[in-house]
N, CA, C and O atoms as CSV, one atom per row, in Angstrom:
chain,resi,resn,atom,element,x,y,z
A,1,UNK,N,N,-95.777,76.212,61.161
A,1,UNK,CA,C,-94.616,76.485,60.345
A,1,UNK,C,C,-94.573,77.972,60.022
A,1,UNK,O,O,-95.485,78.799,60.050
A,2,UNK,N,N,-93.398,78.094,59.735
A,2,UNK,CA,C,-93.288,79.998,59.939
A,2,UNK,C,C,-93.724,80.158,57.892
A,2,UNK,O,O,-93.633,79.382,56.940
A,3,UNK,N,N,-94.138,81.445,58.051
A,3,UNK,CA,C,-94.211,81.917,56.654
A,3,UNK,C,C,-93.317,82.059,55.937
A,3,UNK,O,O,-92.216,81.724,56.373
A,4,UNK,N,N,-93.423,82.713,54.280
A,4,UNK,CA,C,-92.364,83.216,53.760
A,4,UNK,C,C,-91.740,84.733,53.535
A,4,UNK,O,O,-92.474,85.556,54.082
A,5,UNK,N,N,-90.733,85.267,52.967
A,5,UNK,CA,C,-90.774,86.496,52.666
A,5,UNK,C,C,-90.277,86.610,51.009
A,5,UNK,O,O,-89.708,85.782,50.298
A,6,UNK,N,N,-90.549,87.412,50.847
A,6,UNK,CA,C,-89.713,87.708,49.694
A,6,UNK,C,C,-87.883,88.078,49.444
A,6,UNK,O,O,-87.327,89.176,49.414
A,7,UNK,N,N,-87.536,87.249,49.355
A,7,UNK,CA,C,-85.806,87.528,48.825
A,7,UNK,C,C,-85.023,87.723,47.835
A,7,UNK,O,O,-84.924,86.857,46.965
A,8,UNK,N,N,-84.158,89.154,47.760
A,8,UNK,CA,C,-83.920,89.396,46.520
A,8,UNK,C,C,-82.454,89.382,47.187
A,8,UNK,O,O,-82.237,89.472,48.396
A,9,UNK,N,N,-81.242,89.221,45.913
A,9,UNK,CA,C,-79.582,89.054,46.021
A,9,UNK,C,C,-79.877,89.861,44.774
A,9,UNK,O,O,-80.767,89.665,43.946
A,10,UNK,N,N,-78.634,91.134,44.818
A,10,UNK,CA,C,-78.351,91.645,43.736
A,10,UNK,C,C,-77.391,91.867,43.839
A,10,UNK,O,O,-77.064,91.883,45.026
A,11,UNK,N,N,-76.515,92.113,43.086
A,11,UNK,CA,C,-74.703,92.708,43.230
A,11,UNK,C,C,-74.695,93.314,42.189
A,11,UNK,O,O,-75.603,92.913,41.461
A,12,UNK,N,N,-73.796,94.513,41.520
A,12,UNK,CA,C,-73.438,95.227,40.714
A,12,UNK,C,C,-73.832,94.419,39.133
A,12,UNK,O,O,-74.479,94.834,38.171
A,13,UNK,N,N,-73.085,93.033,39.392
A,13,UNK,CA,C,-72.939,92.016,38.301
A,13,UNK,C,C,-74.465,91.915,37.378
A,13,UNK,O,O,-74.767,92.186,36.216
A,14,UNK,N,N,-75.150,91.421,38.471
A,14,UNK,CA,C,-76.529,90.456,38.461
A,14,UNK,C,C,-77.239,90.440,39.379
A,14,UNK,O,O,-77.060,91.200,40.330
A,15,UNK,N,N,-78.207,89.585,39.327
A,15,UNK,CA,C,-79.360,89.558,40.122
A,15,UNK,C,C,-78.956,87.882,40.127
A,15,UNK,O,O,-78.792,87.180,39.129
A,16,UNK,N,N,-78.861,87.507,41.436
A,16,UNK,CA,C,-78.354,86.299,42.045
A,16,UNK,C,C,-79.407,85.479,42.206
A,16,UNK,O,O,-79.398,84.369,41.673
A,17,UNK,N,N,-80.627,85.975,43.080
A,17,UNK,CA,C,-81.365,85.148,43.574
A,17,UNK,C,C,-82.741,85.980,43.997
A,17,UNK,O,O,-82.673,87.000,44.683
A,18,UNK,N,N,-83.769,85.532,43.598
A,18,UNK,CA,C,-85.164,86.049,44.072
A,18,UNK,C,C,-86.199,85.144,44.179
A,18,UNK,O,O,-86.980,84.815,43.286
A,19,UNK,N,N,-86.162,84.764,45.302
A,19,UNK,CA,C,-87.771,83.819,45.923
A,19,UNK,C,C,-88.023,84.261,46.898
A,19,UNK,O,O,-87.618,85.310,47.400
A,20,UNK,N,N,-88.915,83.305,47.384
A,20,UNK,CA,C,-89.409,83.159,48.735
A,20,UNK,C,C,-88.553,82.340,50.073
A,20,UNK,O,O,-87.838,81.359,49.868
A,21,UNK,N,N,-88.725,82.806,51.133
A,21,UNK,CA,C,-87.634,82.662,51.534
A,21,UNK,C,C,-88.293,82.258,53.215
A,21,UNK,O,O,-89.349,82.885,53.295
A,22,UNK,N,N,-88.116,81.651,54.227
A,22,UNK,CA,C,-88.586,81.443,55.412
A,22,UNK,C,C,-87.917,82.047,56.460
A,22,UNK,O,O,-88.402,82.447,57.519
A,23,UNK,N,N,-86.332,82.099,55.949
A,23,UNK,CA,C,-85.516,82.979,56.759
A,23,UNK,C,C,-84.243,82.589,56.136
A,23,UNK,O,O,-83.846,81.567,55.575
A,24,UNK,N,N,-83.457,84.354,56.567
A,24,UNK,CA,C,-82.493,84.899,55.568
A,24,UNK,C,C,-81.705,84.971,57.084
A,24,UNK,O,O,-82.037,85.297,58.224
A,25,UNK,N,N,-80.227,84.375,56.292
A,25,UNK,CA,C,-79.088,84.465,57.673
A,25,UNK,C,C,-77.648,85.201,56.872
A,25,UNK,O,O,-76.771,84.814,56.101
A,26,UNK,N,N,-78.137,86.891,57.798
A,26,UNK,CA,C,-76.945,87.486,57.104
A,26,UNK,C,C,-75.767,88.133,57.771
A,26,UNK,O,O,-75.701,88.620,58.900
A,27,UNK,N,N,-74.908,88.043,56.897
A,27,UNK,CA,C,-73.548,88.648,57.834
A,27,UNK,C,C,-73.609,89.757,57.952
A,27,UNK,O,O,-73.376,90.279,56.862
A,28,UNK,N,N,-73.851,90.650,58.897
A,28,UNK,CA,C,-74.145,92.032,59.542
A,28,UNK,C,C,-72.502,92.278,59.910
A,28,UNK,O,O,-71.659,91.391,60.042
A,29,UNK,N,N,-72.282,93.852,60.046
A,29,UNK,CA,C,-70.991,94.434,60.043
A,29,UNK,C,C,-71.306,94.296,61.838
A,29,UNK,O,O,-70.379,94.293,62.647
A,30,UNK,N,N,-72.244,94.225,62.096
A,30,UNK,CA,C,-72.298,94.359,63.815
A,30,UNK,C,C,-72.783,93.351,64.362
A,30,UNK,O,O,-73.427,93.423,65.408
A,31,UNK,N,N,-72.463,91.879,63.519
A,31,UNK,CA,C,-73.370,91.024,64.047
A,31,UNK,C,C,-74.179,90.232,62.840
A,31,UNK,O,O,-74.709,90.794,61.881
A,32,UNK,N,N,-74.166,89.163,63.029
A,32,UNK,CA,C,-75.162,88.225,62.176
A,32,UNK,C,C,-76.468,88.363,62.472
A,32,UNK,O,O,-76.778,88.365,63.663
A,33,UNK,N,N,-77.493,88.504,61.459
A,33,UNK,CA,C,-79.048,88.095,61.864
A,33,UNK,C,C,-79.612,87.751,61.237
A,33,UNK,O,O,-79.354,88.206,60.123
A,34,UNK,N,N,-80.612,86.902,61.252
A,34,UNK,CA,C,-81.569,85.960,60.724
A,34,UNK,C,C,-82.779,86.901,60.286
A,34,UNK,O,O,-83.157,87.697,61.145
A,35,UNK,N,N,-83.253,86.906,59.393
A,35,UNK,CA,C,-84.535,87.765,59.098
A,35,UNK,C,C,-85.775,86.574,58.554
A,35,UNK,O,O,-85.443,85.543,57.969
A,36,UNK,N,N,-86.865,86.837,58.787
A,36,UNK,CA,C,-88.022,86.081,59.398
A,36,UNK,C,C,-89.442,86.771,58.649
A,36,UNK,O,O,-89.409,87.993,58.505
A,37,UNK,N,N,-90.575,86.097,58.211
A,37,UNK,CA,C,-91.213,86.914,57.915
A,37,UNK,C,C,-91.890,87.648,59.354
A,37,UNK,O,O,-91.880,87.005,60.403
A,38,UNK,N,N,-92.391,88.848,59.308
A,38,UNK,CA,C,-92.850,89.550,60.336
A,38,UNK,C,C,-91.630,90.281,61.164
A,38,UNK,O,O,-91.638,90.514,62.372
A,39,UNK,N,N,-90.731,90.546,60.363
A,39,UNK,CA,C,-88.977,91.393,61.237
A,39,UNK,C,C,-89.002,92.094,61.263
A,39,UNK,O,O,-88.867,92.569,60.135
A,40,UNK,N,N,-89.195,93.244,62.463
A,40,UNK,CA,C,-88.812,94.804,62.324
A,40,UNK,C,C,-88.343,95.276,61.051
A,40,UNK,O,O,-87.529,94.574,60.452
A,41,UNK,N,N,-88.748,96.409,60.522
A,41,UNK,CA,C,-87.676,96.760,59.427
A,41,UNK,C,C,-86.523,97.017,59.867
A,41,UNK,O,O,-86.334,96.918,61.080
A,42,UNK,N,N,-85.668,97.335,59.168
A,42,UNK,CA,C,-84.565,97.702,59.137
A,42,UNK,C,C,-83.218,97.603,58.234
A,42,UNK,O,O,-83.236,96.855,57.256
A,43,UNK,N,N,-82.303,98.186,58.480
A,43,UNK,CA,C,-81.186,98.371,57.378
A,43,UNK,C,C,-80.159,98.352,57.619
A,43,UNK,O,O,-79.577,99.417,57.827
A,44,UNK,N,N,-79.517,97.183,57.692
A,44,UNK,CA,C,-78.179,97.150,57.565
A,44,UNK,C,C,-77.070,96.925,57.046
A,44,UNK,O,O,-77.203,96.153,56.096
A,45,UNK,N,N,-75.134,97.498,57.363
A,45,UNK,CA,C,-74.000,97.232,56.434
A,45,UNK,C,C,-73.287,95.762,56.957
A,45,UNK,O,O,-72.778,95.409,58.021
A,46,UNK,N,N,-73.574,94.957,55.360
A,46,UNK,CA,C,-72.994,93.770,55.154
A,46,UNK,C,C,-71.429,93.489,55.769
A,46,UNK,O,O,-70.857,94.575,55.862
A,47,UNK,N,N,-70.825,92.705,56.080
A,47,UNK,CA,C,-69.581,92.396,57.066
A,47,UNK,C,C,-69.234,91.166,55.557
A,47,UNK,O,O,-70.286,90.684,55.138
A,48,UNK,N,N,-68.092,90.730,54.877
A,48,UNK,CA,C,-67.776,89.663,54.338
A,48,UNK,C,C,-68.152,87.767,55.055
A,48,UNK,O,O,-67.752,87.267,56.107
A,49,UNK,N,N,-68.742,87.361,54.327
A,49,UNK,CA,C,-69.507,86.150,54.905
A,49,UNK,C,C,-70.170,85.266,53.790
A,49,UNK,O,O,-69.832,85.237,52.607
A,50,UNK,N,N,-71.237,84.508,54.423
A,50,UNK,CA,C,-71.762,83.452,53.939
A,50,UNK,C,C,-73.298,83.874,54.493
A,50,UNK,O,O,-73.748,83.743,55.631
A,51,UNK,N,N,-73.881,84.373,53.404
A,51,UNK,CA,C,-75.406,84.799,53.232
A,51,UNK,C,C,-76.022,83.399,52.939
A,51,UNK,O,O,-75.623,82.887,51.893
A,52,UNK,N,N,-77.005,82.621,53.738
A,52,UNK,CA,C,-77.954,81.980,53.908
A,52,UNK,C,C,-79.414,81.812,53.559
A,52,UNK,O,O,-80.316,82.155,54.323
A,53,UNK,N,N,-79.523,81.503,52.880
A,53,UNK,CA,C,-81.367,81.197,52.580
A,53,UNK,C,C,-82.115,80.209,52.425
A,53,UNK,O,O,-82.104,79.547,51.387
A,54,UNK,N,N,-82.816,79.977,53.349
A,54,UNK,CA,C,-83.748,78.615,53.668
A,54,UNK,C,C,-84.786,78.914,52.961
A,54,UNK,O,O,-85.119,80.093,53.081
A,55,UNK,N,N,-85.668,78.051,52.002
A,55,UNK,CA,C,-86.904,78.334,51.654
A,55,UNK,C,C,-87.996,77.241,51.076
A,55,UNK,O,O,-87.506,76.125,51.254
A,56,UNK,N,N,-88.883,77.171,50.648
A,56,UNK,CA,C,-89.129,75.844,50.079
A,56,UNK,C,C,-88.828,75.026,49.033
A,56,UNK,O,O,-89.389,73.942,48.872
A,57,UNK,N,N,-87.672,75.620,48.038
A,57,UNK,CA,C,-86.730,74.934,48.089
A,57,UNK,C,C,-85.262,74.279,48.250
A,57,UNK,O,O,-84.281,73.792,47.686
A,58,UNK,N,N,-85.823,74.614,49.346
A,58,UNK,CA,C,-84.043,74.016,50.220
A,58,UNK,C,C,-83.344,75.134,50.431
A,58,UNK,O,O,-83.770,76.257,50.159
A,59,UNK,N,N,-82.029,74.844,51.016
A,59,UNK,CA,C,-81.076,75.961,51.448
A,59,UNK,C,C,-80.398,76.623,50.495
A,59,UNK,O,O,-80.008,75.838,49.630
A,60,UNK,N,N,-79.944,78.292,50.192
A,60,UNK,CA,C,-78.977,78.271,48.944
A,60,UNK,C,C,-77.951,79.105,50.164
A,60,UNK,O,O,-78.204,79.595,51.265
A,61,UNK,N,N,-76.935,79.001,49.497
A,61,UNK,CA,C,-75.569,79.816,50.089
A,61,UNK,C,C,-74.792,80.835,48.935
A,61,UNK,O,O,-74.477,80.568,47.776
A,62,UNK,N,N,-74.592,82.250,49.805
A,62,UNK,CA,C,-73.789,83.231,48.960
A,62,UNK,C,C,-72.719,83.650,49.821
A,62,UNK,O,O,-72.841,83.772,51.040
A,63,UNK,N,N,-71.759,83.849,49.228
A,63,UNK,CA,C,-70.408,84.293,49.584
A,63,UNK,C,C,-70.777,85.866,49.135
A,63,UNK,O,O,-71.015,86.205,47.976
A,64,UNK,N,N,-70.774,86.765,50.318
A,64,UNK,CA,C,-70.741,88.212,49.925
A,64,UNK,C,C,-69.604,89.198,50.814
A,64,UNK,O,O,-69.511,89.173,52.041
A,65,UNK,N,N,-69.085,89.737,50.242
A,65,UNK,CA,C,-67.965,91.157,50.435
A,65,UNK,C,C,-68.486,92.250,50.980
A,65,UNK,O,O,-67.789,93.244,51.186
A,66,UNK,N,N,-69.709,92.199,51.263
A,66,UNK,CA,C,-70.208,93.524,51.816
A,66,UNK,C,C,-71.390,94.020,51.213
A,66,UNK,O,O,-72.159,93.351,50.523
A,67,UNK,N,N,-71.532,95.514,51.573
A,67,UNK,CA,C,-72.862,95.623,51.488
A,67,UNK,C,C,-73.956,96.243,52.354
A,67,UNK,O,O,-73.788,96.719,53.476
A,68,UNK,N,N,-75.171,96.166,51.630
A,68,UNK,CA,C,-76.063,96.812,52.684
A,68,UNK,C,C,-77.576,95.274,52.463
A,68,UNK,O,O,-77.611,94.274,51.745
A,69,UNK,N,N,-78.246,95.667,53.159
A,69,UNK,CA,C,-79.678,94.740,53.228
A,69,UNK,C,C,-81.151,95.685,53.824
A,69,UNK,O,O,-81.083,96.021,55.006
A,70,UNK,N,N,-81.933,95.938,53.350
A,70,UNK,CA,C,-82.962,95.831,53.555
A,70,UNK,C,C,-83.990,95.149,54.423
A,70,UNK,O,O,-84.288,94.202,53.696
A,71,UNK,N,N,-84.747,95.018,55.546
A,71,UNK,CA,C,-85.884,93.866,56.055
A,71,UNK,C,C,-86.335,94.891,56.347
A,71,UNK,O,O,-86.069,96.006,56.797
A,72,UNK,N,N,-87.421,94.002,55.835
A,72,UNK,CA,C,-88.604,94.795,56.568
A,72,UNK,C,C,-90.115,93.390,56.787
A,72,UNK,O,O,-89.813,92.198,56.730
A,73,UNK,N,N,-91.398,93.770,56.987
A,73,UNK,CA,C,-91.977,92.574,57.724
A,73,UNK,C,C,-92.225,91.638,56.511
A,73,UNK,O,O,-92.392,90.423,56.618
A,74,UNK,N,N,-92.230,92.144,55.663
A,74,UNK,CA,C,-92.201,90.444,54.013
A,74,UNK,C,C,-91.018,90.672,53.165
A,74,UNK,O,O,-91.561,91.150,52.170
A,75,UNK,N,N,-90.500,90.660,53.059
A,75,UNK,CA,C,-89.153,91.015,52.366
A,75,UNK,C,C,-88.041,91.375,52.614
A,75,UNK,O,O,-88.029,92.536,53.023
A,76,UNK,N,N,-86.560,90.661,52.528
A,76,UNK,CA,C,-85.541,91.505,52.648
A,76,UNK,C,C,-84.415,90.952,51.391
A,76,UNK,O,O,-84.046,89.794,51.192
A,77,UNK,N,N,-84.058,92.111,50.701
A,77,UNK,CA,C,-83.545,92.637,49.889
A,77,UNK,C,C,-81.483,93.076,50.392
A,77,UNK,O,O,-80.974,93.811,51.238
A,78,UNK,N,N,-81.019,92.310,49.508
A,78,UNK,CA,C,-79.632,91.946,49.739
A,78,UNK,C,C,-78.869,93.332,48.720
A,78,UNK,O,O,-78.575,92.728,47.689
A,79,UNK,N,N,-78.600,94.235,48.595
A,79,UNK,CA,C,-77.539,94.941,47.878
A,79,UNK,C,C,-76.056,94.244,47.994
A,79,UNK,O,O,-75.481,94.668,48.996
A,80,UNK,N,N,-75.509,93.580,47.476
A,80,UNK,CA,C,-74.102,93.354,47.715
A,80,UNK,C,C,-73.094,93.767,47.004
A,80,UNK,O,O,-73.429,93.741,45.820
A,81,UNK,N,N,-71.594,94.284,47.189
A,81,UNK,CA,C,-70.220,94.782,46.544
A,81,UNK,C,C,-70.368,93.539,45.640
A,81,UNK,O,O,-70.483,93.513,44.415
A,82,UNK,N,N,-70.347,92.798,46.275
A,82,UNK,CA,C,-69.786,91.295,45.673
A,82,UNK,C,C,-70.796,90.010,45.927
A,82,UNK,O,O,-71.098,89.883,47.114
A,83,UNK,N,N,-71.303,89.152,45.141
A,83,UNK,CA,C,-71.697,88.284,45.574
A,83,UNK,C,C,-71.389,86.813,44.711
A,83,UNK,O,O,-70.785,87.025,43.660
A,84,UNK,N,N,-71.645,85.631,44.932
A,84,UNK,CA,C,-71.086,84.355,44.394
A,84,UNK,C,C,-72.192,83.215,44.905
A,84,UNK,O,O,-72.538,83.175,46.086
A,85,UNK,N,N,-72.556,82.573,44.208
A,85,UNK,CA,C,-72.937,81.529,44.950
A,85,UNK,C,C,-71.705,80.713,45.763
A,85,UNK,O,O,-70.586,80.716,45.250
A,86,UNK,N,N,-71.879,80.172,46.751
A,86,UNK,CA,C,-70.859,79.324,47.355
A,86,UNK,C,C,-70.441,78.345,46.750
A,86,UNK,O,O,-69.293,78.055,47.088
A,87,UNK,N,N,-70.934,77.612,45.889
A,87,UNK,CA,C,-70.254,76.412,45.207
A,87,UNK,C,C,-69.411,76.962,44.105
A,87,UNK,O,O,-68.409,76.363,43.715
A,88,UNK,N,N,-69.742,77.907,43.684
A,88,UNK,CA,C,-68.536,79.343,42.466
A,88,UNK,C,C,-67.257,79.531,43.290
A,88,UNK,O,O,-66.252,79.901,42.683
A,89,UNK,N,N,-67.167,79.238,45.080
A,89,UNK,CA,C,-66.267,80.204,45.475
A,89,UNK,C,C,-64.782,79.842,45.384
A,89,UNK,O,O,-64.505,79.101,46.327
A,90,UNK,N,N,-63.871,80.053,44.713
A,90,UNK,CA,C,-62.104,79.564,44.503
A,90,UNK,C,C,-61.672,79.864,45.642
A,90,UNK,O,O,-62.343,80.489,46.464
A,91,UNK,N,N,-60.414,79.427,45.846
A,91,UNK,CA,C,-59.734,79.380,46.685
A,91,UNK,C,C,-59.053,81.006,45.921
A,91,UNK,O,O,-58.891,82.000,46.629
A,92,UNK,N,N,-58.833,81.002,44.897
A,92,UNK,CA,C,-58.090,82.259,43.946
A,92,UNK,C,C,-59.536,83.707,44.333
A,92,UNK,O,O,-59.612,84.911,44.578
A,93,UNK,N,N,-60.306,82.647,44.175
A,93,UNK,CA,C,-61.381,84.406,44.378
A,93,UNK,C,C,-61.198,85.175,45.879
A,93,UNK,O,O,-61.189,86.394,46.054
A,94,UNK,N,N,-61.084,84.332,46.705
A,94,UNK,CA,C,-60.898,84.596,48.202
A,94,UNK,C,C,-59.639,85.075,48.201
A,94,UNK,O,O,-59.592,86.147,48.804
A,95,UNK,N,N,-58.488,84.686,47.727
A,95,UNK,CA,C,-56.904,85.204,48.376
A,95,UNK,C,C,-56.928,86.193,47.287
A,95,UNK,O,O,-56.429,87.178,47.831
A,96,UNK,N,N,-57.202,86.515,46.104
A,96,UNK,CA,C,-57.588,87.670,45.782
A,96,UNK,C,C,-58.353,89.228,46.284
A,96,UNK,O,O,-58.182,90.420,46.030
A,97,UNK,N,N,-59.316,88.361,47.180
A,97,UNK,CA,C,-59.970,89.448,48.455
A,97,UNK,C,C,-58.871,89.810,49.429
A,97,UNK,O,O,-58.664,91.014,49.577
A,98,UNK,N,N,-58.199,89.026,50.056
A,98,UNK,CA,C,-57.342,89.215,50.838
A,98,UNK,C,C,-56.559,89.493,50.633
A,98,UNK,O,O,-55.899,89.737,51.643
A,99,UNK,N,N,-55.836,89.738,49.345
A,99,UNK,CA,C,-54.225,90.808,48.734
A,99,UNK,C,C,-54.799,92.010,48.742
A,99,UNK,O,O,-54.336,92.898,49.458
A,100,UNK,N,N,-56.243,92.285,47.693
A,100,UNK,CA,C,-56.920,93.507,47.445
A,100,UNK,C,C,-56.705,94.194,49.064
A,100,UNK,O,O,-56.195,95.275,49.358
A,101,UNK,N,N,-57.167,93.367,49.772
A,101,UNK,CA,C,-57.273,94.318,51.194
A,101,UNK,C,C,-56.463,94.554,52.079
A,101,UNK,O,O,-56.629,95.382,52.976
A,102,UNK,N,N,-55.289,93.698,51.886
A,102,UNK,CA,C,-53.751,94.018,52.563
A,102,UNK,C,C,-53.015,95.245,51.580
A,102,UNK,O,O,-52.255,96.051,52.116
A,103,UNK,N,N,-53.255,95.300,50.371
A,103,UNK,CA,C,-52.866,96.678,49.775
A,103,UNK,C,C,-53.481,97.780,50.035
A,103,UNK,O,O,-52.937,98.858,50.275
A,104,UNK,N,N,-54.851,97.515,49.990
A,104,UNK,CA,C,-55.498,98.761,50.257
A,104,UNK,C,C,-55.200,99.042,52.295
A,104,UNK,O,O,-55.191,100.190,52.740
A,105,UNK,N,N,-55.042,98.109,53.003
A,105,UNK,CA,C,-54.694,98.777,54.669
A,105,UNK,C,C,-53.262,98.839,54.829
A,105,UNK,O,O,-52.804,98.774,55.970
A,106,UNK,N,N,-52.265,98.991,53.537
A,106,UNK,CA,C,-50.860,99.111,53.838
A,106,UNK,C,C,-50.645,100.451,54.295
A,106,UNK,O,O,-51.158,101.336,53.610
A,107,UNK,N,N,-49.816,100.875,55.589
A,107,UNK,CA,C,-50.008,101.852,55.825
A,107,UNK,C,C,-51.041,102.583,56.610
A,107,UNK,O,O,-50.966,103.756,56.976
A,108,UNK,N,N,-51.917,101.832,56.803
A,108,UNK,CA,C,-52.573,102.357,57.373
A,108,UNK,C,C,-52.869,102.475,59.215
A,108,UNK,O,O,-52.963,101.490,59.948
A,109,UNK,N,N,-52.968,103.834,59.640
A,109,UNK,CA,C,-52.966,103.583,60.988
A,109,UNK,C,C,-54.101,104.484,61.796
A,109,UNK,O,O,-54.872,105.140,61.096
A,110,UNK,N,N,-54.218,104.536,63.019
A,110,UNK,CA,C,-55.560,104.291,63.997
A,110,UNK,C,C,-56.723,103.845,63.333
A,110,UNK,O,O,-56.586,102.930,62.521
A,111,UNK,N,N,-57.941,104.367,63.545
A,111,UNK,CA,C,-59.233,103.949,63.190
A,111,UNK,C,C,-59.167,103.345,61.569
A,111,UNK,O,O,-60.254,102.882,61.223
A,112,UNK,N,N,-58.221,103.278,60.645
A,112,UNK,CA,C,-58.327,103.014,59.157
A,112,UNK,C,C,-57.441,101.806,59.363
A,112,UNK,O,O,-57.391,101.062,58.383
A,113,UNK,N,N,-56.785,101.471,60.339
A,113,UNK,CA,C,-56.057,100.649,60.522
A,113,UNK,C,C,-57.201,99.452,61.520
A,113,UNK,O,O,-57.515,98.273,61.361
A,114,UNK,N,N,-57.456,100.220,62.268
A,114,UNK,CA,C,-58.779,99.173,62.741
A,114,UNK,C,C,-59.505,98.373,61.956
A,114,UNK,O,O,-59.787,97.206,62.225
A,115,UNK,N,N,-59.867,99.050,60.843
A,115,UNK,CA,C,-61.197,99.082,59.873
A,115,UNK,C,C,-60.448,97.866,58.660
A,115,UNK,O,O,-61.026,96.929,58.109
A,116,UNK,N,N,-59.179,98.243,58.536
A,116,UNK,CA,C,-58.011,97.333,57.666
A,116,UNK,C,C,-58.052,95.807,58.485
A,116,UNK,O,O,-58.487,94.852,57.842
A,117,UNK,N,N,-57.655,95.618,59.720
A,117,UNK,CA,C,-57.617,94.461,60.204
A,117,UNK,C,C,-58.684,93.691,60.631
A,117,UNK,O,O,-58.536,92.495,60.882
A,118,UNK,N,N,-60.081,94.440,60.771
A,118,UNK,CA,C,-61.296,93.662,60.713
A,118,UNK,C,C,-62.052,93.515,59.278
A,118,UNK,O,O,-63.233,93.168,59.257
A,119,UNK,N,N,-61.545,93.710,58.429
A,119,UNK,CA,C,-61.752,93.534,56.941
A,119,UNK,C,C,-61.073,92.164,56.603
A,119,UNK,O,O,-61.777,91.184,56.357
A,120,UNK,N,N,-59.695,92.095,56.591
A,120,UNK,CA,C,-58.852,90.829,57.087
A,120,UNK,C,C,-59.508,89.595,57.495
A,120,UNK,O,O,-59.704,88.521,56.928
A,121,UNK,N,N,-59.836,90.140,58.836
A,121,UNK,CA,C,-59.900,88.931,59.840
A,121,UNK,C,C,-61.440,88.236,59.250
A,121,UNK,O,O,-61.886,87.103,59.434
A,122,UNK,N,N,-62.051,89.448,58.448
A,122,UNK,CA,C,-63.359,88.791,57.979
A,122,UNK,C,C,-63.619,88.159,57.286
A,122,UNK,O,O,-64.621,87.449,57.376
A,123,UNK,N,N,-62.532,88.158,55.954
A,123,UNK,CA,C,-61.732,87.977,54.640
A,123,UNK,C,C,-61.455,86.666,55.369
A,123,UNK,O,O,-62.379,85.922,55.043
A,124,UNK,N,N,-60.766,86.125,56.062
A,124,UNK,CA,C,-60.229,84.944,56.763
A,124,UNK,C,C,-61.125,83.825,56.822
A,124,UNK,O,O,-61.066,82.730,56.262
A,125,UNK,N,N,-62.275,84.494,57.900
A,125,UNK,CA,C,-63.305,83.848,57.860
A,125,UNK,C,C,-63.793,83.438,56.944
A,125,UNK,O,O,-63.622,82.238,56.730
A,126,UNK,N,N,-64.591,84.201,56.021
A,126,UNK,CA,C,-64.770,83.572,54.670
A,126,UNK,C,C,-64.122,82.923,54.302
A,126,UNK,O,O,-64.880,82.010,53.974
A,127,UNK,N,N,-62.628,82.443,53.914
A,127,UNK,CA,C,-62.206,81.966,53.170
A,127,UNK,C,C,-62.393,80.429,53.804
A,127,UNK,O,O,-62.526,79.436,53.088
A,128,UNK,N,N,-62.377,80.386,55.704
A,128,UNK,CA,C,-62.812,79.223,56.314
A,128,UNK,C,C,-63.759,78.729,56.080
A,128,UNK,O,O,-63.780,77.498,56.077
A,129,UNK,N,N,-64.595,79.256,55.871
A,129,UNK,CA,C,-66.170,79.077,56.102
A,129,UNK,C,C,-66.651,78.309,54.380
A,129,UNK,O,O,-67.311,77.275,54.268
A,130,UNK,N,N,-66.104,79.156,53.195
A,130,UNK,CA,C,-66.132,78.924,52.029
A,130,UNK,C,C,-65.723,77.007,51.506
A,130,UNK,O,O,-66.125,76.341,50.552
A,131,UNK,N,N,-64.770,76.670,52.664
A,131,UNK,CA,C,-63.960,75.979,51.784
A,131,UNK,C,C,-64.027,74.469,53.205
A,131,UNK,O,O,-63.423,73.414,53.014
C-alpha cells in the first residue's frame, strides 16, 4: 500500500483541510495531476476544478478557482483564490464565477481573450462536475 503525505488546503478565507493524504488529484492550469508520496517536487498554477483527496479517512472533495500548489516528496500544499468544500458548492456560487468572468473578458481580444474563454470553459466544467 502506498504511503502518506502531508496535505494542506488554504485559501485567503481559511485553512480548509490538513492531513495525511495517499494521493492528491489536482486541477493543474496545464493538466491534472495526482501527487503521491515520493513526487518530484514541484509547483504549480491551479486551473478551476475539483481538488481531490484520498486518505485514511476516506475521500474529501474541494471546488477551487485557482491558484498555485506546492509537491514535493511528503507533502503538497494547496494555496487557493478560492476554495469550498464540494458539498458547500451552489449552483449561485458557480454562476456567480461565471458572470464575474464574462465581465471581466468583455472586450477582450487576442491572448486576453484566449485566457477569457479558457477561464469560461473551466468555470463550465466546474459547474458540471460540482453538481
Amino acid at each position: 500500500m502506498a504511503g502518506t503525505m502531508k496535505f494542506d488546503l488554504v485559501s485567503p478565507e481559511r485553512r480548509l483541510a490538513s492531513a495525511e493524504a495517499s494521493e492528491v488529484m489536482i486541477p493543474g492550469a496545464d493538466g491534472d495531476l495526482t501527487a503521491m508520496e515520493g513526487h518530484a517536487p514541484v509547483i504549480l498554477s491551479l486551473r478551476p476544478g475539483i481538488l481531490r483527496v484520498t486518505g485514511p479517512e476516506g475521500t474529501s472533495e474541494y471546488a477551487v478557482t485557482g491558484g498555485f500548489a506546492e509537491i514535493t516528496a511528503v507533502a503538497a500544499t494547496v494555496l487557493a483564490e478560492q476554495a469550498v468544500p464540494r458539498a458547500e458548492v451552489t449552483a449561485a456560487f458557480v454562476e456567480g464565477l461565471i458572470a464575474e468572468a464574462r465581465e471581466a473578458g468583455r472586450g477582450a481580444t487576442g491572448a486576453a481573450r484566449d485566457a477569457s474563454d479558457k477561464l469560461l470553459a473551466d468555470l463550465e466544467a466546474l459547474r458540471a462536475a460540482a453538481h
